[in-house]
C-alpha positions in Angstrom: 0.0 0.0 0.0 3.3 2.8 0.7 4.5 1.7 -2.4 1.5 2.3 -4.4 0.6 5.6 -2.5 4.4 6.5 -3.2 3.8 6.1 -7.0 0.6 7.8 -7.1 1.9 10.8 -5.3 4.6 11.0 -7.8 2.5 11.0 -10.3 0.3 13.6 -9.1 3.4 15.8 -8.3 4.9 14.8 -12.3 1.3 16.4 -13.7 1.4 19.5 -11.5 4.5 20.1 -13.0 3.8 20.0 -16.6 0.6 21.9 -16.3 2.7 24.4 -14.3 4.9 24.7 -17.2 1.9 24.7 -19.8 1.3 27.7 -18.1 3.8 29.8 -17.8 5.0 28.9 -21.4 1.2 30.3 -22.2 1.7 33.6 -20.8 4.9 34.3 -20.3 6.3 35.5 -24.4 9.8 33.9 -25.3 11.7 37.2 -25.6 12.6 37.5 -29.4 10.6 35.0 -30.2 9.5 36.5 -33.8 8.7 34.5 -37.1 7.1 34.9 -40.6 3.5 34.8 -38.9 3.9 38.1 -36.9 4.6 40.0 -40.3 3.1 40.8 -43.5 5.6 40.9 -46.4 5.7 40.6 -50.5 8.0 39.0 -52.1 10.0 40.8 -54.6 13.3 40.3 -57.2 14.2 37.0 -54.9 14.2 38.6 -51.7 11.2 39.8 -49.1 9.7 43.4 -48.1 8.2 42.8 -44.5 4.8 45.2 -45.0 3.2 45.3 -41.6 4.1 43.5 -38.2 1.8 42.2 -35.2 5.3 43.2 -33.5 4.1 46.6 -30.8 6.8 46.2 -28.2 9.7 44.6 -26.4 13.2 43.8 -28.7 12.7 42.6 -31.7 15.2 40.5 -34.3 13.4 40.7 -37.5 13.8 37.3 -39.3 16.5 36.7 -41.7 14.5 34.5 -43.8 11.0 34.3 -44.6 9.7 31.0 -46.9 13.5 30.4 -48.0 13.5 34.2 -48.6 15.9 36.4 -47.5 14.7 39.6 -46.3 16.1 42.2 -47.9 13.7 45.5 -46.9 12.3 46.9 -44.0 9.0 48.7 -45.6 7.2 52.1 -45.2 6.0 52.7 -42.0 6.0 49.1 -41.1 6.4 49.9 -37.1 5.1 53.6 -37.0 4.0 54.9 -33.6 5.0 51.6 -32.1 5.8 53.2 -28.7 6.6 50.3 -27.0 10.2 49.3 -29.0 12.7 49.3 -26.9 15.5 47.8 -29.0 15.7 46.3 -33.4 18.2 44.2 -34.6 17.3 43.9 -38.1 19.2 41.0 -40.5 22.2 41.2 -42.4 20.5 41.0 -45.5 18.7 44.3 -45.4 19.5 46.5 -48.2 17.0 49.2 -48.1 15.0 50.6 -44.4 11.9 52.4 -46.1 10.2 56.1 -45.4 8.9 55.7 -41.7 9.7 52.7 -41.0 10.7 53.6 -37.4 9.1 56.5 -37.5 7.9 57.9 -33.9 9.0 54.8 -32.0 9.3 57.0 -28.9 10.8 54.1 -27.1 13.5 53.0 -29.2 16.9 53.4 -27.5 18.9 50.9 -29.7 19.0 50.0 -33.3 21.2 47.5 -35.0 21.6 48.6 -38.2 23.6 45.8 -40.7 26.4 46.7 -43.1 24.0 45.6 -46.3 22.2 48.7 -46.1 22.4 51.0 -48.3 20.0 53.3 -48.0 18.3 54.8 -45.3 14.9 56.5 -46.7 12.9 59.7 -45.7 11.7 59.5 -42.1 12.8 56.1 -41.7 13.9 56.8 -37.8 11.8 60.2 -37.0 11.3 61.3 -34.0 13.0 57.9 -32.1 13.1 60.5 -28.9 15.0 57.8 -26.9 17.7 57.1 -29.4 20.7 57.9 -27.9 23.5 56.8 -30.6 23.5 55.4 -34.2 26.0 53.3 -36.0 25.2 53.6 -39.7 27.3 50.8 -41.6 29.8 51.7 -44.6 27.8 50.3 -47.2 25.0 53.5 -46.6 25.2 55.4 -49.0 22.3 58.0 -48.9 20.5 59.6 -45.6 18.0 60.6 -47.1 15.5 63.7 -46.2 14.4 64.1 -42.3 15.9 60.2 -41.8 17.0 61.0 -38.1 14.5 64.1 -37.5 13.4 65.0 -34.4 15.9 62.6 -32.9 16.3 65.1 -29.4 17.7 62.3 -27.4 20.6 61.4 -30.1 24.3 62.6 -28.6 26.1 61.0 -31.2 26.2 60.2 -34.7 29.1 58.2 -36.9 28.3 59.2 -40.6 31.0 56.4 -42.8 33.1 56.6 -45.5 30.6 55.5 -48.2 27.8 58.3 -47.4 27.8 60.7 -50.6 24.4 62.6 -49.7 23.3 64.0 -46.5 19.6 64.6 -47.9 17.6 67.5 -46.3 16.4 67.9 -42.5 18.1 64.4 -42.3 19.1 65.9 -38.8 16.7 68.9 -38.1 15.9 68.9 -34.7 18.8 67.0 -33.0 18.9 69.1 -29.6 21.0 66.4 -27.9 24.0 66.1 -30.7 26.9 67.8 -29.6 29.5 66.9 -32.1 29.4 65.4 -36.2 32.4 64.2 -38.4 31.4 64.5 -42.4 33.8 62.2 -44.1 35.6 63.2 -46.9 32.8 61.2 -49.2 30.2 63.8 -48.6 29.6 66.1 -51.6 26.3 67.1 -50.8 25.0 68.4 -47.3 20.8 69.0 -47.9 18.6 72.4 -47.2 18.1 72.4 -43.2 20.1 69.1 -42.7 21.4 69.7 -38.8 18.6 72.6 -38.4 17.9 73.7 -35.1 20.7 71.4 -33.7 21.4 73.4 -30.7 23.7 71.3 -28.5 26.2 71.3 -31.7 29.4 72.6 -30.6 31.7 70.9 -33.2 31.5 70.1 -37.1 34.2 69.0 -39.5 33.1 69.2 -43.2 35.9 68.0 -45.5 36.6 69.8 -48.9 35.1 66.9 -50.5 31.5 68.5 -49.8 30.4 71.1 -53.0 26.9 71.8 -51.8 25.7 73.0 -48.8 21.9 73.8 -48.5 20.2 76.8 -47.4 20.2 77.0 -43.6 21.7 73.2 -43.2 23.2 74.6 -40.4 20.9 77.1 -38.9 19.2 77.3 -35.2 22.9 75.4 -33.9 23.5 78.3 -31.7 26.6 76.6 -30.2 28.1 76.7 -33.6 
């Protein structure tokens, strides 16, 4: 009779402890835990453009593949006014982030940005208030037009080698940058590029640059 009380207590305890893990594995999210069924995407010229995302909040690794695909563009406005992401790290095989795709992501302190991309598109990380530092890879080699606008909480900035076009506003609004190195492939520097950049002590523009816009540097009254 111990013996068979023994074993049936065991058993009891063994299937408290699975449907205790049921649970928690039911409402507690694994943390990155992101696939092809929390986005909408098209596929295009062998590759994928991610369209919309069930994504809102937390960190989130887009996938590097979707059906055998690799994703290759993060599209317009894709994660507008998500409020809630904290951090992106977004797959090597990303050529192109689209207009807005980041765009007012109030909580976004971090953003992995791979060396595949190339170009960085109108608005694509606007007012991302909590960004506090971006990395943008060699291989980019267009900011385009209000692409870090409105950025107030961004301190520093390393523009590469390969950038040829600071596109307009691209930095308007940047109260928190205190200092920016152009490299010496910059010929153009857009209308209103580092507008209103108040905390902008420092700027080194190379003799490469030919063109700079009306007012790209106006409102930096540290400057």
């Amino acid at each position: 009779m111990r013996s068979c009380r023994h074993r049936r207590g065991w058993m009891v305890g063994w299937i408290r402890g699975i449907f205790l893990l049921w649970i928690l594995w039911a409402i507690v999210p694994l943390e990155n835990a992101y696939s092809a069924s929390d986005f909408e995407y098209e596929k295009s010229n062998g590759g994928i453009t991610i369209t919309k995302t069930k994504v809102r909040d937390g960190d989130v690794v887009i996938p590097t593949q979707i059906e055998s695909l690799p994703v290759t563009t993060i599209g317009a406005h894709v994660f507008l006014d998500c409020t809630g992401l904290t951090s992106v790290t977004i797959p090597d095989g990303v050529t192109t982030i689209e207009e807005g795709a980041f765009k007012d992501c109030t909580g976004l302190t971090s953003v992995a940005i791979p060396d595949g991309v190339t170009t960085i598109e109108r608005g694509a990380f606007n007012g991302c208030t909590s960004l506090t530092s971006v990395t943008i890879p060699d291989s980019v080699t267009t900011i385009g037009d209000g692409a870090f606008a409105h950025c107030t909480g961004l301190t520093s900035v390393t523009i590469p080698d390969g950038v040829t076009t600071i596109g307009p506003v691209a930095f308007y609004g940047c109260t928190g940058l205190t200092s920016v190195t152009i490299p010496d492939s910059v010929t153009t520097i857009g209308n209103g590029a580092f507008y209103g950049c108040t905390g902008l002590t420092s700027v080194t523009i190379p003799d490469s640059v030919t063109i700079i816009g009306v007012r790209a540097f106006d409102g930096c009254t540290g400057l």
